[in-house]
N, C-alpha and C positions, 0 to 999 in steps of 0.2 A: 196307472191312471192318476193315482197318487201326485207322481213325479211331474206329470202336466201342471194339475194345480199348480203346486210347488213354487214352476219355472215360471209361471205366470207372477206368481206374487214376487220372486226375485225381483223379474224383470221392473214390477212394477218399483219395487221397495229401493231397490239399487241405483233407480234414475234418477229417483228424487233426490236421494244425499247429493250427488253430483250434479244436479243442475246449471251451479256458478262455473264449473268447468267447462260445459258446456258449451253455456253461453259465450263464454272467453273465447274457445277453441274454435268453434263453428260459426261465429256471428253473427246471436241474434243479438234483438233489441232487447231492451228490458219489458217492453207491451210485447213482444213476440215467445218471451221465450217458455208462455204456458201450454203452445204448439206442441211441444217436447212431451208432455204429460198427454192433451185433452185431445191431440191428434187420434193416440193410442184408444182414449177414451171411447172417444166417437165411434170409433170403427170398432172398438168391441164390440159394444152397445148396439150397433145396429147389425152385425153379424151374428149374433148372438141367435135369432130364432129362426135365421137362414140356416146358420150349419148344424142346429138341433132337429131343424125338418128333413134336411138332408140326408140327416143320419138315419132318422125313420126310415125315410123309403129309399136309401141305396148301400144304408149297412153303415152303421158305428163303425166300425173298426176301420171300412175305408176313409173316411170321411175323417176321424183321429188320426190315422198317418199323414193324408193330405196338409190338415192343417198344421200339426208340428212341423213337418217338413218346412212348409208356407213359409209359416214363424220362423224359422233357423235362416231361413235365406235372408231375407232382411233384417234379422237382426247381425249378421253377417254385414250387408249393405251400411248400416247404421252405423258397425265400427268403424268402417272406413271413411265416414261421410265428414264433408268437410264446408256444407252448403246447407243454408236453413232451411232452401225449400227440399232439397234432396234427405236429409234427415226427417222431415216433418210428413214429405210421403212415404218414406222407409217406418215411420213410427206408428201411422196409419194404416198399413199394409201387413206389420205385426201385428194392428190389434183385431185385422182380419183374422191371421189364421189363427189367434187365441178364440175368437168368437166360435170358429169351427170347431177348435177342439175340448174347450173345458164342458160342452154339454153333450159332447158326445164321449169324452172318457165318464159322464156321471153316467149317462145311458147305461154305457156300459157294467158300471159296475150294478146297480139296481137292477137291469135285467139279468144278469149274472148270478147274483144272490136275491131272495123271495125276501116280503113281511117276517121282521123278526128279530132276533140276536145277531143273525152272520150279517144280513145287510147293516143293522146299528152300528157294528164293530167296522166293517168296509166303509159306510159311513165317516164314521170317527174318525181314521185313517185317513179318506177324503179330507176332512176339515183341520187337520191334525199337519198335515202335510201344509195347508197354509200358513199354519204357525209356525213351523220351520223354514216357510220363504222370507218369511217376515225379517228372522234373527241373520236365513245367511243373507237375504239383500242388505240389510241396513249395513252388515258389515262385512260384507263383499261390496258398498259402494265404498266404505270408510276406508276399506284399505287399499283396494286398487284405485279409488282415486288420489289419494294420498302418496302412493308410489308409482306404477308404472303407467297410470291414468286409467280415466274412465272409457276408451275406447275397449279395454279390456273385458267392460263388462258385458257389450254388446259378443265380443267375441267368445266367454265364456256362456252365455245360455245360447248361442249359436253350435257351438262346440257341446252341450250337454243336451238341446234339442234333436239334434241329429242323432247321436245315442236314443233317445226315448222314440224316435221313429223306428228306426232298426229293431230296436227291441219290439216296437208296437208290431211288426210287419212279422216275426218269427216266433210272438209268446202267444197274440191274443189270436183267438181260435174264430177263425173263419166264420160267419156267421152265415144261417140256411134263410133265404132270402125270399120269401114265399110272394111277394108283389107281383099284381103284373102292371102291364102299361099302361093301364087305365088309374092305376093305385098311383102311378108315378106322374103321375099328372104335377105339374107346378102350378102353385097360384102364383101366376107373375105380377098382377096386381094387387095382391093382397102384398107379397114382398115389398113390391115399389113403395105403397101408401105406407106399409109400417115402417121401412127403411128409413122413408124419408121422416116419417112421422116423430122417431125417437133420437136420429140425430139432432132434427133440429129441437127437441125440448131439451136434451143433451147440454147442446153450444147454448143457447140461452142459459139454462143453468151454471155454466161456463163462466161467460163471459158476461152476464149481466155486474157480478162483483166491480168490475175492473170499466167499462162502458154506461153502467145505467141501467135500470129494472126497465125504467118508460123510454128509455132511447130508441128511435128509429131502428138502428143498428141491432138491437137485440129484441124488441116487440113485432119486426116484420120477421125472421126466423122462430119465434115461439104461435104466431097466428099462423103460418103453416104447419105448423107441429099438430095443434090442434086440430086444424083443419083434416091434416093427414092422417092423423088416428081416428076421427070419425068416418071418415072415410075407409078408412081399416076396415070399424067393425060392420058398417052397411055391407060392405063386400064379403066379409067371412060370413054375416050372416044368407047371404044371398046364395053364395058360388055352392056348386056341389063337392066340391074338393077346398077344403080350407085349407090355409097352412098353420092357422090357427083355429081349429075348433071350438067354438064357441061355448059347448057345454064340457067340456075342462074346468069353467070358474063356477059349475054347479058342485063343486067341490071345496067345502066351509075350509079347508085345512090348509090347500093351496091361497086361495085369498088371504087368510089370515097370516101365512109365511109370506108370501108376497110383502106385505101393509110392515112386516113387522122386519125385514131384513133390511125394507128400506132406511127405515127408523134406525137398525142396528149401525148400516154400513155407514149410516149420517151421520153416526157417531162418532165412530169409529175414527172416517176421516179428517174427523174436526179435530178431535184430539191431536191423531198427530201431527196434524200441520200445525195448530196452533203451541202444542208442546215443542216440537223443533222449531217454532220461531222466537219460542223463550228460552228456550236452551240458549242457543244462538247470538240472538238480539237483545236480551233481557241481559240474560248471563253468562255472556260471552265464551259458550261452549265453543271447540273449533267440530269441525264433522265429523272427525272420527271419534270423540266424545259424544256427540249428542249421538252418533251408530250404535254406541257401545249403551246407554240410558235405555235401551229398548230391549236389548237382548232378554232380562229378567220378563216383559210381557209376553214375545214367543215362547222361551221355554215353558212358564207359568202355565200359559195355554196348553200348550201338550200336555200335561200332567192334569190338570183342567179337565180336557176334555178325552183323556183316559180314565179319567175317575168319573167323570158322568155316563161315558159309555156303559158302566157298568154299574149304572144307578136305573138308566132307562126302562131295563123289563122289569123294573121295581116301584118306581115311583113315577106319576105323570108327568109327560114331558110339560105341556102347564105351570105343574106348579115348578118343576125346574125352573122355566125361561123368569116366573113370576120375581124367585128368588134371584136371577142372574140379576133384571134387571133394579132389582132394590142395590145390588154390589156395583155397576154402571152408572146407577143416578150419584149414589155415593164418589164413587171417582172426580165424577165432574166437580162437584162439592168441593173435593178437598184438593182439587186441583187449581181451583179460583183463589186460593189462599196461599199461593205462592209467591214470595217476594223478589225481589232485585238479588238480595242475599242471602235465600235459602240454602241450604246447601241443598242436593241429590235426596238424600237419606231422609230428610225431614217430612218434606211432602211430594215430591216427584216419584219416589221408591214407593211408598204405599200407595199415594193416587195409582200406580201403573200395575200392582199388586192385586186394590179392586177392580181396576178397568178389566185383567183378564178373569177373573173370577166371576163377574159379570158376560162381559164378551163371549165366551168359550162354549160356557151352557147353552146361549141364545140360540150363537147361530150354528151349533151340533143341531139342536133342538129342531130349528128352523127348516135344517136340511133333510132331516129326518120327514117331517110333517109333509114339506113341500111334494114329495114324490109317493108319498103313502097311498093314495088314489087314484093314482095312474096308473091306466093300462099298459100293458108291455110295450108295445105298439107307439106308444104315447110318452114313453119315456124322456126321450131326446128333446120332445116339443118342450115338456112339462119344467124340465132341467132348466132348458134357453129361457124359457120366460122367468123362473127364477131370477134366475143370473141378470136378466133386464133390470126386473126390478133391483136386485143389488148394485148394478154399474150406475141406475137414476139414480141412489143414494149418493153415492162416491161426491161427483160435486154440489147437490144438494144440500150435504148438511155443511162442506164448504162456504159455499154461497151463504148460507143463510148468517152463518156465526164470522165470518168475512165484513158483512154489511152491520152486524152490533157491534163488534171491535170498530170497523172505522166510524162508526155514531160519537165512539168516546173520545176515540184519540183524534189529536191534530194532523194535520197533510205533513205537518214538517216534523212528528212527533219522532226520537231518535233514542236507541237504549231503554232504559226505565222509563221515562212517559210513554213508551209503548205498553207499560205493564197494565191501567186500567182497561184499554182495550180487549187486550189478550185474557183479564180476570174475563169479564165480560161475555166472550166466546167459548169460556168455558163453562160459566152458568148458562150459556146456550146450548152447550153438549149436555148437560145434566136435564133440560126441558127437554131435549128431545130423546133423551132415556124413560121420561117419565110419558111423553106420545107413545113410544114402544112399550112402556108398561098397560098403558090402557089399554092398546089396539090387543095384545096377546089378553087381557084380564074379558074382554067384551066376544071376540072374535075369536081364540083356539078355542075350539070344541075338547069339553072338561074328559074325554075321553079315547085314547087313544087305538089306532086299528093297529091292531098286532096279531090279527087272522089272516091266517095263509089268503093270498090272492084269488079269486073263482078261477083262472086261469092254471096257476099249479095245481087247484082241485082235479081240473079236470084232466092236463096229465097226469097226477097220480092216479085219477080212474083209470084211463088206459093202460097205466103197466100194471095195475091190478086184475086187467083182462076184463076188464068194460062192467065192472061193480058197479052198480049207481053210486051216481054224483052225487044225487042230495044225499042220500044216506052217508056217505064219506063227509062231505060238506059237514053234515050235524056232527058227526063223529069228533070231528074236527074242533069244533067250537067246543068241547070240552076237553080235549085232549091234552092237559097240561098247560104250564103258567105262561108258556112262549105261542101257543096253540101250532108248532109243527107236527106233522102228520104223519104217523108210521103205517106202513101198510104190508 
């Protein structure tokens, strides 16, 4: 499950260093060639709570093979591609079957292990695994595009997808499918209204940067968006079969990871785009250098967020995220005070230092919390909606530190007069660490559920030979500091 994440964040991390290749080899334009990124985007984003409900009613583990499979085939397609609308439906088509699989390898895992220490550590692992795509994208794009090119990289998470299906098909254990027909119902309207509803707030967040916030072009796609997600929830509130559940967001914990992953991932993203455009542009990094600047935050992360896993049944996840993100707002801080002629070491090295020390805690934190209230049943849905809210962040916090950089700098601004801009967008990553600090200071509930699920209660009653539940229940609630249940 791990290994999905993983190949998702490759894919994503690897495309970006090579973009200018790209563009050269396949030819786009220069207005065309954020296709290549927001095609993916899109389609994650709007597949995301299709193939989480999917997975509810016809079984995670099929629904996981499908879509890595999905995946490997076009990203196969994509090495080969040589046409910008053939690559830009191939990139779109991948971020389909990433939508299917990254919230049903979490189902997986969370239904697999209960509330506790084993899920926080599968958990971890989950989140742990992204910080390793991080280190090998950035330098699996630096080096095969530097040498045998970037079609190679399409071909290796092609070539490592198909592996992770085979494995998915012969390791993960068959799941007992208890639905019947009437469970398997689709809300085909509810899909369409939200489908349509999140792409297009998506593309607006997109492409407002580059077009206009009030432009025709981008305010007639986000007044459908709108339009589409009210319409969403009339209908889920309505239908007897939702594909989203309405009373899901009676859950303080989900809301608050929702509010606060967005904040993170808008972070996140800003950073590094605006740090590889001063590597870069500033300070005339070539790509395999600004690849190699990053590697210290994936690792960092992994040790990160193995020393918080096992901080979690000790101290509140709360006050964790509170402290990540005081290290996150700092980042941004000491990242604004980067010059034409810093070197790496001075401020780029520790800014990326607190960016993971901050990062790491959050969004462990966040993933943890997000699925803590979820019924088993409920898994998949609860995961996708996650994951929406993190892909809304991705160009969000883009967007927004995109439009105060171009406030400062000029249209023909070139090298170091690019740098007030860039300061700029980084005291905008730092305001929006300090959004994510309110939203978790007002919004996580100061206490965390680390009691076994009613659901494993009441299988453990049965292999107890039909003990009362509640009496095991109460048992429970005091049964040690992790509250697992020995019977």
């Amino acid at each position: 499950m791990s290994m999905a994440q993983m190949l998702d964040i490759i894919n994503v991390a690897s495309v970006t260093i090579t973009l200018p290749d790209i563009m050269r080899d396949v030819g786009y334009r220069v207005d065309q060639l954020q296709w290549v990124t927001s095609a993916y985007a899109l389609a994650y984003g709007a597949f995301l709570l299709i193939g989480g409900r999917l997975g509810d009613l016809f079984g995670h583990r099929r629904i996981y093979i499908l879509g890595v499979a999905w995946f490997s085939i076009w990203a196969l397609v994509n090495g080969f591609a040589k046409d910008p609308i053939v690559m830009s439906v191939g990139r779109a088509l991948q971020g389909m079957g990433a939508g299917f699989t990254i919230p049903s390898a979490l189902a997986i895992l969370t239904t697999t292990y209960p509330v506790g220490p084993e899920r926080t550590h599968a958990l971890a692992l989950f989140g742990g695994s992204a910080a390793v795509g991080i280190v090998v994208g950035v330098l699996l794009g630096g080096v095969l595009g530097s040498t045998i090119g970037w079609h190679w990289i399409f071909f290796f998470t092609a070539i490592l997808g198909f592996i992770l299906a085979v494995l998915g098909f012969l390791v993960i254990p068959a799941e007992k499918n208890e639905s019947t027909a009437e469970d398997r119902r689709v809300d085909i309207m509810g899909l369409t209204s939200f489908t349509l509803g999140i792409v297009a707030v998506i593309y607006y967040l997109s492409e407002s940067p580059a077009k206009g916030w009030s432009s025709a072009s981008t305010l007639a796609p986000l007044c459908v968006g709108i339009a589409s997600m009210a319409a969403f929830v009339v209908i889920e509130w309505k239908i007897d079969y939702p594909i989203m559940p309405l009373h899901i967001w009676r859950s303080r914990r989900l809301v608050a990871s929702c509010l606060t992953i967005v904040s993170l991932s808008a972070g996140i993203n800003a950073m590094i785009f605006f740090t590889s455009l001063t590597f870069q542009n500033v300070q005339g990094y070539s790509p395999m250098k600004t690849s190699l600047c990053y590697v210290v935050n994936g690792i960092g992360a992994i040790i990160t967020i193995a020393v918080v896993t096992k901080m979690v049944p000790y101290v509140r996840t709360k006050i964790i995220m509170v402290v990540g993100w005081l290290f996150f707002i700092a980042s941004g801080i000491l990242f604004a005070q980067i010059k034409a002629d810093s070197s790496y070491w001075s401020i780029a090295f520790p800014a990326l230092i607190l960016n993971f020390l901050g990062m790491a805690p959050v969004w462990l934190c966040c993933q943890i919390n997000s699925v803590a209230d979820a019924k088993s049943e409920e898994q998949g849905l609860v995961g996708a909606v996650y994951n929406v809210a993190l892909q809304v962040g991705i160009p969000l916090g883009v967007a927004i530190s995109n439009v105060i950089a171009n406030s400062r700098n000029a249209p023909d601004a070139r090298g170091p007069q690019l740098l007030p801009g860039y300061q700029a967008a980084f005291y905008s990553y730092a305001v929006i660490g300090g959004m994510g600090l309110i939203i978790t200071i007002l919004l996580t509930p100061n206490h965390d559920r680390i009691r076994a699920q009613e659901d494993d209660i009441s299988e453990i009653a049965a292999m107890a030979g039909g003990e009362d539940q509640s009496k095991i229940f109460e048992e429970s609630k005091i049964g040690g500091s992790n509250n697992r249940v020995f019977v």
